[in-house]
PDB file of N, CA, C, O and CB in Angstrom:
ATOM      1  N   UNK A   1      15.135  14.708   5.928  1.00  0.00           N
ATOM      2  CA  UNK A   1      15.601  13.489   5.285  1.00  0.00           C
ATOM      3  C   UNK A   1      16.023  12.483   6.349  1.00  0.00           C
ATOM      4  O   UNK A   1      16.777  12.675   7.303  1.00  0.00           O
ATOM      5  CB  UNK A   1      16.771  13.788   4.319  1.00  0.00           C
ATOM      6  N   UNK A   2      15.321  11.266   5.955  1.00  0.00           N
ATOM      7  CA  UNK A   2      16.043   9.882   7.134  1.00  0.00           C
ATOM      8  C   UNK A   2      17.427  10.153   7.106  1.00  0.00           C
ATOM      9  O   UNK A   2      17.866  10.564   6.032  1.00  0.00           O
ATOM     10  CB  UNK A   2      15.869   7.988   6.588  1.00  0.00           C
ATOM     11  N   UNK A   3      18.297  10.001   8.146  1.00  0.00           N
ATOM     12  CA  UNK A   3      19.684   9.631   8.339  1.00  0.00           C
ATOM     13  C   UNK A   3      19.712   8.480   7.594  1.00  0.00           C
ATOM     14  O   UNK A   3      18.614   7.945   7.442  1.00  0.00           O
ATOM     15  CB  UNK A   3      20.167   9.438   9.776  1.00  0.00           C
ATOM     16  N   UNK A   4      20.650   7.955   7.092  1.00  0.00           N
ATOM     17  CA  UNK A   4      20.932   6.841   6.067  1.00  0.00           C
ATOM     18  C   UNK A   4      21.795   5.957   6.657  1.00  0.00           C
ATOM     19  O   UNK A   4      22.071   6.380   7.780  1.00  0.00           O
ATOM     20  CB  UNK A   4      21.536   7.298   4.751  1.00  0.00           C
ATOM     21  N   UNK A   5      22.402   4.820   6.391  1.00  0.00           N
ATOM     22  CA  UNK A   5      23.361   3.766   7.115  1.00  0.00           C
ATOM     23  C   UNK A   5      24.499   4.212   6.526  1.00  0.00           C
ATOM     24  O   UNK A   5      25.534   4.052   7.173  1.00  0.00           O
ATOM     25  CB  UNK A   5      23.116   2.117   6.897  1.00  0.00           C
ATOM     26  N   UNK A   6      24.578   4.793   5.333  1.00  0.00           N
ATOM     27  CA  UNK A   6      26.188   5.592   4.766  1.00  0.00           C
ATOM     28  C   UNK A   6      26.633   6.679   5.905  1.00  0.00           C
ATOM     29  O   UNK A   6      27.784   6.894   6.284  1.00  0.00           O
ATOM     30  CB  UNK A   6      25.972   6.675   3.015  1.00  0.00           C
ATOM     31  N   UNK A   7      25.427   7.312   6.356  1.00  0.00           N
ATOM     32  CA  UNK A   7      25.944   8.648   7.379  1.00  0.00           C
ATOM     33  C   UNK A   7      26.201   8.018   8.977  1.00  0.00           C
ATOM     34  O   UNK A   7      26.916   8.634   9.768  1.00  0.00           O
ATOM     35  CB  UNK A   7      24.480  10.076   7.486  1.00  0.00           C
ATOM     36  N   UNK A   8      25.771   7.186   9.215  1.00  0.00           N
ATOM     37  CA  UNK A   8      26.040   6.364  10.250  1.00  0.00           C
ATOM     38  C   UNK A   8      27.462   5.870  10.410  1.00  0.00           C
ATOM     39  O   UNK A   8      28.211   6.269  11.301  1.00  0.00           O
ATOM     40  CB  UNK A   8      25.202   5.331  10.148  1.00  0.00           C
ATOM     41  N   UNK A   9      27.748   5.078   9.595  1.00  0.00           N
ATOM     42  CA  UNK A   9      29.244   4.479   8.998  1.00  0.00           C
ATOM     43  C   UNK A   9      30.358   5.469   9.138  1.00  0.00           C
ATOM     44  O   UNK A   9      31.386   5.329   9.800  1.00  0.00           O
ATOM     45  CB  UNK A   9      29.195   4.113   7.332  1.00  0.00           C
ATOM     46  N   UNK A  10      29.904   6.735   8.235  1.00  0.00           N
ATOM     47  CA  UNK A  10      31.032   7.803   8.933  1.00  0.00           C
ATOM     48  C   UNK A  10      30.553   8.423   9.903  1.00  0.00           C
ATOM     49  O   UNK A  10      30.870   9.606   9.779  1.00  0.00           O
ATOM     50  CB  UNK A  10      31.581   8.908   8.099  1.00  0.00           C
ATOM     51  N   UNK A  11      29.937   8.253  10.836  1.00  0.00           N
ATOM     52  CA  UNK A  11      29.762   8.902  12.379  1.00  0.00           C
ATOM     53  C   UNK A  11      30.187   7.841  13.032  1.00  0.00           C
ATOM     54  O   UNK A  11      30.117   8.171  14.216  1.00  0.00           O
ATOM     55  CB  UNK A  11      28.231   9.395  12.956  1.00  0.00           C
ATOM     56  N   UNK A  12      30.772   6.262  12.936  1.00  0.00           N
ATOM     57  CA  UNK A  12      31.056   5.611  13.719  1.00  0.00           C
ATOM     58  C   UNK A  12      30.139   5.310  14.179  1.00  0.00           C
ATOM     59  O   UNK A  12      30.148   5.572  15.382  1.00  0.00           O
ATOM     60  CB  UNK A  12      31.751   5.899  14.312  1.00  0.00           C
ATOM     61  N   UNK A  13      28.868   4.654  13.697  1.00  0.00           N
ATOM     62  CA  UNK A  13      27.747   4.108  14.373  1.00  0.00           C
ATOM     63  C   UNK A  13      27.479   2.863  13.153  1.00  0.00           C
ATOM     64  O   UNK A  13      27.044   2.950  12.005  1.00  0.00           O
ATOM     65  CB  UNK A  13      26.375   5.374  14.688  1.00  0.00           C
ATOM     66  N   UNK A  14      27.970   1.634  14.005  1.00  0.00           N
ATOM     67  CA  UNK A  14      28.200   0.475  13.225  1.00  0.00           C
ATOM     68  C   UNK A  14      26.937  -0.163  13.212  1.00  0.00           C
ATOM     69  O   UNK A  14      26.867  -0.820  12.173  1.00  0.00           O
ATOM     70  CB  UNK A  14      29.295  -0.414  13.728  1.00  0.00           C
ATOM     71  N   UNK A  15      25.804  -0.282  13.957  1.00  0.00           N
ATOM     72  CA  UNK A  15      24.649  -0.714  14.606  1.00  0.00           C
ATOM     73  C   UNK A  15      23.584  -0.297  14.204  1.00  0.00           C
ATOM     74  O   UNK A  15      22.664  -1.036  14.554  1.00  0.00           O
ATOM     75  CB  UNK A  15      24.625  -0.510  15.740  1.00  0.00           C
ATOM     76  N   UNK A  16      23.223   0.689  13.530  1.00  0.00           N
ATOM     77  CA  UNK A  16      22.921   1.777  12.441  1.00  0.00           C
ATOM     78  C   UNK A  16      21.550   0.917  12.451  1.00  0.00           C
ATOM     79  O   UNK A  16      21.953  -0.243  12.536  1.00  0.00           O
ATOM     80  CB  UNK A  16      24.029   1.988  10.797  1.00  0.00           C
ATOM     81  N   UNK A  17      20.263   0.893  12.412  1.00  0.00           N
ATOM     82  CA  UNK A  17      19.493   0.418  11.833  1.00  0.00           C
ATOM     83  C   UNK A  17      18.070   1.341  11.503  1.00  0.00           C
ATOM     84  O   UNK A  17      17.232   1.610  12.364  1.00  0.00           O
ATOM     85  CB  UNK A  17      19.422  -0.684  12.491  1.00  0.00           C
ATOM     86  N   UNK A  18      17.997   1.747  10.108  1.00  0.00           N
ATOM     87  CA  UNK A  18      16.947   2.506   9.414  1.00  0.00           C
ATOM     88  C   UNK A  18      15.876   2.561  10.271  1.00  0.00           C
ATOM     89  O   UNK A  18      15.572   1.631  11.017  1.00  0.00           O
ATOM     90  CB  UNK A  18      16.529   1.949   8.117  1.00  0.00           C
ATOM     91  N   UNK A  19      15.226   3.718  10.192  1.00  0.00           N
ATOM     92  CA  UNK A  19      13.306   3.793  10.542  1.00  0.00           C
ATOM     93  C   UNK A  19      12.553   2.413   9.875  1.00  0.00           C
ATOM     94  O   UNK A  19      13.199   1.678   9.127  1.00  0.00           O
ATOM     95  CB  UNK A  19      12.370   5.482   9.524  1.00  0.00           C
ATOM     96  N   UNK A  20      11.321   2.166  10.168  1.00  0.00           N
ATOM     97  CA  UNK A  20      10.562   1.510   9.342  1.00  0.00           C
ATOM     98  C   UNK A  20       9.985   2.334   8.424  1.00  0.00           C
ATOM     99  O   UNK A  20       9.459   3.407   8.716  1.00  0.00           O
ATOM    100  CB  UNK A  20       9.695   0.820   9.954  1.00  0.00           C
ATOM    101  N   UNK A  21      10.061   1.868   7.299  1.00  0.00           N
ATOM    102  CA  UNK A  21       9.262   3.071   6.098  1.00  0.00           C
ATOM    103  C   UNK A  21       8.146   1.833   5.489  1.00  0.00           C
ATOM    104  O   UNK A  21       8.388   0.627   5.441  1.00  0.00           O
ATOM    105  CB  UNK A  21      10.705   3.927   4.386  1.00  0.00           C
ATOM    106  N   UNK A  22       7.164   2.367   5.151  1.00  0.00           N
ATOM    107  CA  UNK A  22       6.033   1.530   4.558  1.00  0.00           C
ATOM    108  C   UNK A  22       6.150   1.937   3.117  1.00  0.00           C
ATOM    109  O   UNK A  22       6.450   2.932   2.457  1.00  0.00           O
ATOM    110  CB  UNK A  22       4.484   1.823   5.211  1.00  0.00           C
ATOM    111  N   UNK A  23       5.665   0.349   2.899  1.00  0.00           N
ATOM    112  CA  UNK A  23       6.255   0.403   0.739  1.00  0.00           C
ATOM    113  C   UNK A  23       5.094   1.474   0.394  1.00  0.00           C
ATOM    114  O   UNK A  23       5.216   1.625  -0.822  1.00  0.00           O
ATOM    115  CB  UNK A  23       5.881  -1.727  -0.706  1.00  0.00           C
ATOM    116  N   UNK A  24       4.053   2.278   0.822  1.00  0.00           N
ATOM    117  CA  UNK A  24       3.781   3.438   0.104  1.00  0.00           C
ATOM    118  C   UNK A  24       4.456   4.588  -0.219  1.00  0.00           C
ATOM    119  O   UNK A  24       4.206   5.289  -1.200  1.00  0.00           O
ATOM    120  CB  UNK A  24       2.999   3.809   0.509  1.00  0.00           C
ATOM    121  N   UNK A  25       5.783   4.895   1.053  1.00  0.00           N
ATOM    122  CA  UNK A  25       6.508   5.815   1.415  1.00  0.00           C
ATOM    123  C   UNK A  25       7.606   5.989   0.312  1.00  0.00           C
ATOM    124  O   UNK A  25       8.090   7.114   0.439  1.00  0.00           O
ATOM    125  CB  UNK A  25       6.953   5.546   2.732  1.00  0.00           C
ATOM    126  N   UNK A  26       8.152   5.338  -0.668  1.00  0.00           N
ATOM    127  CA  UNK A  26       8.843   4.657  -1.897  1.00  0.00           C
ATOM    128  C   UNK A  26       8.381   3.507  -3.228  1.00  0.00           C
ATOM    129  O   UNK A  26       7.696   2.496  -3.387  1.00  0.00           O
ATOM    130  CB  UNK A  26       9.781   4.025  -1.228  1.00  0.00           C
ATOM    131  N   UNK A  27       8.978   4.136  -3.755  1.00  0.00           N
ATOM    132  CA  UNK A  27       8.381   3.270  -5.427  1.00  0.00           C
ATOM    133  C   UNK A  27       9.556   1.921  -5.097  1.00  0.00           C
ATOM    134  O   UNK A  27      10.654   1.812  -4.552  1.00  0.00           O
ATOM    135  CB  UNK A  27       8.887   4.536  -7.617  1.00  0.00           C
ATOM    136  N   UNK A  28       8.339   0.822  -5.951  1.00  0.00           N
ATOM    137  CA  UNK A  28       9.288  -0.221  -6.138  1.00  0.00           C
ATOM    138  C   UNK A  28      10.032   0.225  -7.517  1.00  0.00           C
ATOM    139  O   UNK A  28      10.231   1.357  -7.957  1.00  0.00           O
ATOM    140  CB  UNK A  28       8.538  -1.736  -6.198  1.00  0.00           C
ATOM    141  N   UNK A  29      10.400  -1.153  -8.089  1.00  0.00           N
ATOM    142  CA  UNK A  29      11.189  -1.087  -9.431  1.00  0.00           C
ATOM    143  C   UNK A  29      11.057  -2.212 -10.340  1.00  0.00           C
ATOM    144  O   UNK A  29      11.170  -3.345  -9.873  1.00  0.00           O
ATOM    145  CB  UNK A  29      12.623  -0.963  -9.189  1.00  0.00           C
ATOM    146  N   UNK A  30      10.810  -2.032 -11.692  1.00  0.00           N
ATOM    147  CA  UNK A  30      10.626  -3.141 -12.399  1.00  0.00           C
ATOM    148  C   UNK A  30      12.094  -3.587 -12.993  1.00  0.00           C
ATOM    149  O   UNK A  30      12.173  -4.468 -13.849  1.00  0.00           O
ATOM    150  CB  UNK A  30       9.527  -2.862 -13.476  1.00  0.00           C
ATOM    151  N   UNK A  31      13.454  -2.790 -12.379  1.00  0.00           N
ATOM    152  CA  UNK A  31      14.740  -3.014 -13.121  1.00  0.00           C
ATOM    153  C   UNK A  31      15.170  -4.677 -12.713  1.00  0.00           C
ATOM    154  O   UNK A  31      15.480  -4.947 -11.552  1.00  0.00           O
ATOM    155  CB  UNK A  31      16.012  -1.749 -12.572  1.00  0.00           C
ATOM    156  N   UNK A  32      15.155  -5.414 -13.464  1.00  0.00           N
ATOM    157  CA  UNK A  32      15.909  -6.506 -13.355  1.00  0.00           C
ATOM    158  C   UNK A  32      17.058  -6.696 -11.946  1.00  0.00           C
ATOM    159  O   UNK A  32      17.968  -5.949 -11.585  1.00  0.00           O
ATOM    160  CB  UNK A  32      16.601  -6.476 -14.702  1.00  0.00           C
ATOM    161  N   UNK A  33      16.629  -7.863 -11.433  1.00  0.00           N
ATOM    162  CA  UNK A  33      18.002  -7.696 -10.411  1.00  0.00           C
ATOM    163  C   UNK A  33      19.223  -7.796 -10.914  1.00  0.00           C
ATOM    164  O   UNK A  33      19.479  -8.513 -11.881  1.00  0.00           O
ATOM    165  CB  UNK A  33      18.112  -8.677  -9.359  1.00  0.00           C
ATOM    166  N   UNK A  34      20.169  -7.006 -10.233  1.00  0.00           N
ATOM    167  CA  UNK A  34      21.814  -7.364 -11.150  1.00  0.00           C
ATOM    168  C   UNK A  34      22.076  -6.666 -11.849  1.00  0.00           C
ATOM    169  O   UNK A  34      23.245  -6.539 -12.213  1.00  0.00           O
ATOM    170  CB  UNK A  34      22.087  -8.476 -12.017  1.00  0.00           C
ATOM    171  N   UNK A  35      21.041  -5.895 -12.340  1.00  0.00           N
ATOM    172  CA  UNK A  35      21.045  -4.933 -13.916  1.00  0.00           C
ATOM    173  C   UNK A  35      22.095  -3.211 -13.188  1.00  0.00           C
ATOM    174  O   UNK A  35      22.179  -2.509 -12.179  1.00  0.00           O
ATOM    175  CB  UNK A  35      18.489  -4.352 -14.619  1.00  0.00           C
ATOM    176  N   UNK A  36      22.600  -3.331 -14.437  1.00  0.00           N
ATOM    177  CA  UNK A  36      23.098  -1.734 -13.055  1.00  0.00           C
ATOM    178  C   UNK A  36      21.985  -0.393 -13.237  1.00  0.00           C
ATOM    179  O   UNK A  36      22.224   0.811 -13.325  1.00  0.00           O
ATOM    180  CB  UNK A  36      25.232  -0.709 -13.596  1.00  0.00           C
ATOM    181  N   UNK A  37      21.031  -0.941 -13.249  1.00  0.00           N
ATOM    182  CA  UNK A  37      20.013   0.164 -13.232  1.00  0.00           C
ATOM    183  C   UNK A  37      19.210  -0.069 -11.790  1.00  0.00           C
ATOM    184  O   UNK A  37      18.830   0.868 -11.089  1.00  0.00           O
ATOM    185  CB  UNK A  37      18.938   0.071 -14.657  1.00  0.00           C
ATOM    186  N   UNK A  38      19.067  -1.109 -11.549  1.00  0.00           N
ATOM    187  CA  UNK A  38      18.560  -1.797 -10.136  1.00  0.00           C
ATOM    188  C   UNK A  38      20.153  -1.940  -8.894  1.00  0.00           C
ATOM    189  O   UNK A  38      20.032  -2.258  -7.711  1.00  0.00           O
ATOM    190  CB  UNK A  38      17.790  -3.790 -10.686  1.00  0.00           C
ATOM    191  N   UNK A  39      21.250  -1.676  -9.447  1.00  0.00           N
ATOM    192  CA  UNK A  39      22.329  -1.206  -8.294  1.00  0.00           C
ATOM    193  C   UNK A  39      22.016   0.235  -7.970  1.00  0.00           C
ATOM    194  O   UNK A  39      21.861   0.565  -6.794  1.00  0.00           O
ATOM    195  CB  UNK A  39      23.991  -1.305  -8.807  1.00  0.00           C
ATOM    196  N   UNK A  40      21.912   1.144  -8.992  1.00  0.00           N
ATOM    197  CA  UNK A  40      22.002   2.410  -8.614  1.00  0.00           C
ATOM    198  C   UNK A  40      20.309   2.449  -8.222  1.00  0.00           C
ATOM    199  O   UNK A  40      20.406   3.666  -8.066  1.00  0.00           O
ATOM    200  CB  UNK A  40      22.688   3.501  -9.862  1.00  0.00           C
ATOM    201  N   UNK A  41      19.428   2.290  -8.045  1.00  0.00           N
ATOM    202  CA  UNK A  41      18.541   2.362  -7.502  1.00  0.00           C
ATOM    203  C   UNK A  41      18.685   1.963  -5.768  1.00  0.00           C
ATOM    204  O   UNK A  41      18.401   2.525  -4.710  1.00  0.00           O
ATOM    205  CB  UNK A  41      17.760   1.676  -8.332  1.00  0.00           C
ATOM    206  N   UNK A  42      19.179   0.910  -6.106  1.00  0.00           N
ATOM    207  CA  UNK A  42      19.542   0.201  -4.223  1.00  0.00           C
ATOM    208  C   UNK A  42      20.325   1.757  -3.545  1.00  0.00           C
ATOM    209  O   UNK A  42      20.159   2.379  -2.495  1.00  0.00           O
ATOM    210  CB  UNK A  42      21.312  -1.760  -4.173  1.00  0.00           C
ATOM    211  N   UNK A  43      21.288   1.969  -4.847  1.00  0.00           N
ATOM    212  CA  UNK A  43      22.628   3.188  -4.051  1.00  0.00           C
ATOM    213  C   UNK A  43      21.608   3.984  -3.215  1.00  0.00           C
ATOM    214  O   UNK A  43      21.549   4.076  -1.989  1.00  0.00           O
ATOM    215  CB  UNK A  43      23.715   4.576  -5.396  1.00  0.00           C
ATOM    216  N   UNK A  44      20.824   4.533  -4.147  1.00  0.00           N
ATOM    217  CA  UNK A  44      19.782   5.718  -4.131  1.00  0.00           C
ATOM    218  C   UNK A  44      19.186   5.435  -2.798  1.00  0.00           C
ATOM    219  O   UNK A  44      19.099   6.228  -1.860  1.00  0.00           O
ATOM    220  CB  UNK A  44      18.588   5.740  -5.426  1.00  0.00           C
ATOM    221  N   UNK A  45      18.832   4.333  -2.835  1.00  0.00           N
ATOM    222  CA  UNK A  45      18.100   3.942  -1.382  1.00  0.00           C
ATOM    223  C   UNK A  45      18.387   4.331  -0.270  1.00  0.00           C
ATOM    224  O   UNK A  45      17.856   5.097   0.535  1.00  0.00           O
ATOM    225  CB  UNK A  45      18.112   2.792  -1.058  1.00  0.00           C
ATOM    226  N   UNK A  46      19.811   3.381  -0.298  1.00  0.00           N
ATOM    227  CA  UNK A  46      20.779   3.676   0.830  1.00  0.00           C
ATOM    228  C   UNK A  46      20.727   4.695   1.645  1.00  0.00           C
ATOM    229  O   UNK A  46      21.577   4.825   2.526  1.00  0.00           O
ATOM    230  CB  UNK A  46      21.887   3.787   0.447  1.00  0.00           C
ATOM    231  N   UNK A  47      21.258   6.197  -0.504  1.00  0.00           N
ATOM    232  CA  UNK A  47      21.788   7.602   1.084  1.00  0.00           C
ATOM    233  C   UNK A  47      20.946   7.746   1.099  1.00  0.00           C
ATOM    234  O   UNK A  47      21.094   8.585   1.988  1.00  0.00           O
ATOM    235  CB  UNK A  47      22.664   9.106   1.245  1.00  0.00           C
ATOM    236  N   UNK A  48      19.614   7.755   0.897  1.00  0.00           N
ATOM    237  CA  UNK A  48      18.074   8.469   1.057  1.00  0.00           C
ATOM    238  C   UNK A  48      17.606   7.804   2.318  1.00  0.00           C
ATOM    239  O   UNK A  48      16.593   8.240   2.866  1.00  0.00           O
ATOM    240  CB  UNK A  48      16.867   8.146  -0.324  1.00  0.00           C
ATOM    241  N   UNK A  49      18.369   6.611   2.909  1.00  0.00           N
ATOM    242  CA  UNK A  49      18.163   6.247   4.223  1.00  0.00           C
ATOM    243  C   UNK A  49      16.901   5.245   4.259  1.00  0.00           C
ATOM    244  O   UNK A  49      16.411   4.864   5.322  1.00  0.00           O
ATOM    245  CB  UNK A  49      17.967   7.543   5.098  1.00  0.00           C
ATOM    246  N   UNK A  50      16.516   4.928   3.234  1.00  0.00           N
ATOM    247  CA  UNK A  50      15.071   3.826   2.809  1.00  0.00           C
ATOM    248  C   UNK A  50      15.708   2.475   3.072  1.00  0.00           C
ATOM    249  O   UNK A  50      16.932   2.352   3.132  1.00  0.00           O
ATOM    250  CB  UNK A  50      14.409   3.867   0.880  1.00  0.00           C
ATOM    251  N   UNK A  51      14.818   1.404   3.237  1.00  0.00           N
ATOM    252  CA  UNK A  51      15.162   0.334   3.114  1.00  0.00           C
ATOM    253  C   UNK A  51      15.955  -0.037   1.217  1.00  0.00           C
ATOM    254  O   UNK A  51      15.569   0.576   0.222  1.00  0.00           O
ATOM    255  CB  UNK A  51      13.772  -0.397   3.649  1.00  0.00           C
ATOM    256  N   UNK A  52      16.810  -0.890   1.197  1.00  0.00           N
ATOM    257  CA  UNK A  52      17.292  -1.386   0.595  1.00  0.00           C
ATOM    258  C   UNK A  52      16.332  -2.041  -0.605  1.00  0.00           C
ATOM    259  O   UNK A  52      16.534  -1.658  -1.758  1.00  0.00           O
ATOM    260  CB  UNK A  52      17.968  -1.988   1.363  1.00  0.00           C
ATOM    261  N   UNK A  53      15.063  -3.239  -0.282  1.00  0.00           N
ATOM    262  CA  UNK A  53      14.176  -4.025  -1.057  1.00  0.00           C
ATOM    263  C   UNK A  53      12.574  -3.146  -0.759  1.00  0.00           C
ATOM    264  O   UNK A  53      12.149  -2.599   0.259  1.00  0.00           O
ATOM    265  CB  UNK A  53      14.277  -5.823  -0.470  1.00  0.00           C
ATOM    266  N   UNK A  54      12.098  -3.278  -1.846  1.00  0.00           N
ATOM    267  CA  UNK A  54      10.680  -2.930  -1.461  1.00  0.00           C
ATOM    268  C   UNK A  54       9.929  -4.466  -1.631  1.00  0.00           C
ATOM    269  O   UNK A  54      10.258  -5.287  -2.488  1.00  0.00           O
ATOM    270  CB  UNK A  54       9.970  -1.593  -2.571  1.00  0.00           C
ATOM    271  N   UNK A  55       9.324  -4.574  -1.063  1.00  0.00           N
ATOM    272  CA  UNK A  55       8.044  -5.615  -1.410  1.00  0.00           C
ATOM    273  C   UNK A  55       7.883  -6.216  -2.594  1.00  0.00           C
ATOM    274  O   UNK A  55       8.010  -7.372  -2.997  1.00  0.00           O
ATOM    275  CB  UNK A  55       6.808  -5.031  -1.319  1.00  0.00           C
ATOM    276  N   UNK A  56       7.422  -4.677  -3.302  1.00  0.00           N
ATOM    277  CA  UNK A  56       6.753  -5.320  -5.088  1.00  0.00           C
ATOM    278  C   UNK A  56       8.261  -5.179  -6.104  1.00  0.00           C
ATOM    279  O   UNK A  56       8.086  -5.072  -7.318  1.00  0.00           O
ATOM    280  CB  UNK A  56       5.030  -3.796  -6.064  1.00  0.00           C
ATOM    281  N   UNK A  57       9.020  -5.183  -5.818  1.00  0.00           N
ATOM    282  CA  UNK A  57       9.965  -5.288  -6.501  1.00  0.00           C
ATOM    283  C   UNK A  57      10.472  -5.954  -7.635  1.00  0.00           C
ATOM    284  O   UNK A  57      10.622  -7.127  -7.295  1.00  0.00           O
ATOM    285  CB  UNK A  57      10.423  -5.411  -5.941  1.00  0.00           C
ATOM    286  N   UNK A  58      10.822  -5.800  -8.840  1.00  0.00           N
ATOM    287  CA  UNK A  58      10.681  -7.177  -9.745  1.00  0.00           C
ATOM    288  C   UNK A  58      12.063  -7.906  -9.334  1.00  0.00           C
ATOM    289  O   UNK A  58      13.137  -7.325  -9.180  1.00  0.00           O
ATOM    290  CB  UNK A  58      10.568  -6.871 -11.652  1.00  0.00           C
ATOM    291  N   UNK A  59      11.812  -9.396  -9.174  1.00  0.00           N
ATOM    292  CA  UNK A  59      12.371 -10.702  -8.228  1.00  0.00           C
ATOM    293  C   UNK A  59      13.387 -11.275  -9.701  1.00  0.00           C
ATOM    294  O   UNK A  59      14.616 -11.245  -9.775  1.00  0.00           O
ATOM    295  CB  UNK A  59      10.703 -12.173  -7.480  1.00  0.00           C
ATOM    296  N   UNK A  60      12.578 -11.686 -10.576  1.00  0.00           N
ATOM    297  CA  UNK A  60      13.190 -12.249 -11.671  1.00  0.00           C
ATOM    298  C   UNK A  60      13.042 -11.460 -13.280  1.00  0.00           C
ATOM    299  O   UNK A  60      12.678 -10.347 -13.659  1.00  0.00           O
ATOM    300  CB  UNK A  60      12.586 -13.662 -11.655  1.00  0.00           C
ATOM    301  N   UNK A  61      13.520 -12.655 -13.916  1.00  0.00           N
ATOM    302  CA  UNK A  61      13.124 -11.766 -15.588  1.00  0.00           C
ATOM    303  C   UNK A  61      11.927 -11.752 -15.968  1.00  0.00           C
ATOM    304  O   UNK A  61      11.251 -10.849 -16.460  1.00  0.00           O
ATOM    305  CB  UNK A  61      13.731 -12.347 -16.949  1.00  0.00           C
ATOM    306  N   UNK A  62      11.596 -13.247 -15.609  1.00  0.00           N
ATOM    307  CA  UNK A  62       9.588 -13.562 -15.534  1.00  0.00           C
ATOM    308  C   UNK A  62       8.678 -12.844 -14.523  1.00  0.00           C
ATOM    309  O   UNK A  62       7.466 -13.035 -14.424  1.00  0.00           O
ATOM    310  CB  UNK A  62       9.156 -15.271 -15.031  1.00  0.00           C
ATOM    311  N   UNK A  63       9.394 -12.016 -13.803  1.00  0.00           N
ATOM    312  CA  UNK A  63       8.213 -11.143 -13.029  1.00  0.00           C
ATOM    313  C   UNK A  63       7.648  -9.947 -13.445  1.00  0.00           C
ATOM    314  O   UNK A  63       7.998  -8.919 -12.867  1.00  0.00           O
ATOM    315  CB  UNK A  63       8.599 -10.752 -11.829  1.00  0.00           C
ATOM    316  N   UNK A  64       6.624  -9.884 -14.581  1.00  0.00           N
ATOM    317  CA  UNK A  64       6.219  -8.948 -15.225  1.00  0.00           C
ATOM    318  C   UNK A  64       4.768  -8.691 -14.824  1.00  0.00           C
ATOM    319  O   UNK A  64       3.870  -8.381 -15.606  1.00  0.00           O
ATOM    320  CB  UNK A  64       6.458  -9.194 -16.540  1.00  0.00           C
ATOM    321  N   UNK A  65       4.639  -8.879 -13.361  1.00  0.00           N
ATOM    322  CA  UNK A  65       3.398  -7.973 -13.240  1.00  0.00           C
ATOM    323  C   UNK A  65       3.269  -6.934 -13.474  1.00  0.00           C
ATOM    324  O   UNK A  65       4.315  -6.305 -13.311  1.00  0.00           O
ATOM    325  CB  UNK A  65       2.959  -7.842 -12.361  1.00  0.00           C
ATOM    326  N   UNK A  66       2.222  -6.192 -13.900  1.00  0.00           N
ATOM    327  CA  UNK A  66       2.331  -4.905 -14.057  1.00  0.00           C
ATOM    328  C   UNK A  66       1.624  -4.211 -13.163  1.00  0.00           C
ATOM    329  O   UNK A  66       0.880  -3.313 -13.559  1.00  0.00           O
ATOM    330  CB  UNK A  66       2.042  -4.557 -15.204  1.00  0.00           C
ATOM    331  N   UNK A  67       1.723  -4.466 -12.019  1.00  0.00           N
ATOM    332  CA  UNK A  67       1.819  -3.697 -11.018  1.00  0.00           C
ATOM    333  C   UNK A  67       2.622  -3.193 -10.162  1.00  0.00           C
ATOM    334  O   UNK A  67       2.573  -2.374  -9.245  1.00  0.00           O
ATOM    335  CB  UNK A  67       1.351  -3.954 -10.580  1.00  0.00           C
ATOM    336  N   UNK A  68       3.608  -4.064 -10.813  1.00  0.00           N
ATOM    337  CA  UNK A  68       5.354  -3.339 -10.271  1.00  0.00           C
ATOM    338  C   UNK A  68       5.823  -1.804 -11.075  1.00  0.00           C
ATOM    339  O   UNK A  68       6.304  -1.698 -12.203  1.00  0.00           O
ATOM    340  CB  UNK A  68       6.917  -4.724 -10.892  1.00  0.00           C
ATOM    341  N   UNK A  69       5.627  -1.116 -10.464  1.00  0.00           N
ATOM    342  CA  UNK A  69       6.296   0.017 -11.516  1.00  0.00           C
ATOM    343  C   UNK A  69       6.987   0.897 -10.617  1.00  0.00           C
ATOM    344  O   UNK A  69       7.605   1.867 -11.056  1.00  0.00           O
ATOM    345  CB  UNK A  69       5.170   0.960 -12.487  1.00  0.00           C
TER     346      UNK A  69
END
């Protein structure tokens, strides 16, 4: 498992900056931003040590491509 920026934080490593992961390596999300279904997804991110945003991510309420999933 990536080290995460939460496990960093308590090791005293303020500077912390993730691997590069490629948006195949993780699913985006069609959860609304703001929604607390799209917070706990970010959480998830975090300790899993992933970037925070993916790419295809849904942006607004009108972003209903459906290739975001």
């Amino acid at each position: 498992m990536r080290e995460s920026v939460l496990e960093a934080i308590k090791q005293g490593q303020w500077d912390f900056e993730p691997q590069s992961v490629k948006k195949d390596e993780y699913i985006s999300t069609v959860a609304l931003p703001g929604s607390d279904e799209k917070i706990g997804i970010l959480a998830d991110r975090a300790k899993d040590g992933l970037p925070l945003w993916h790419p295809e991510d849904r942006k607004s309420y009108d972003d209903t491509d459906e290739a975001l999933v």
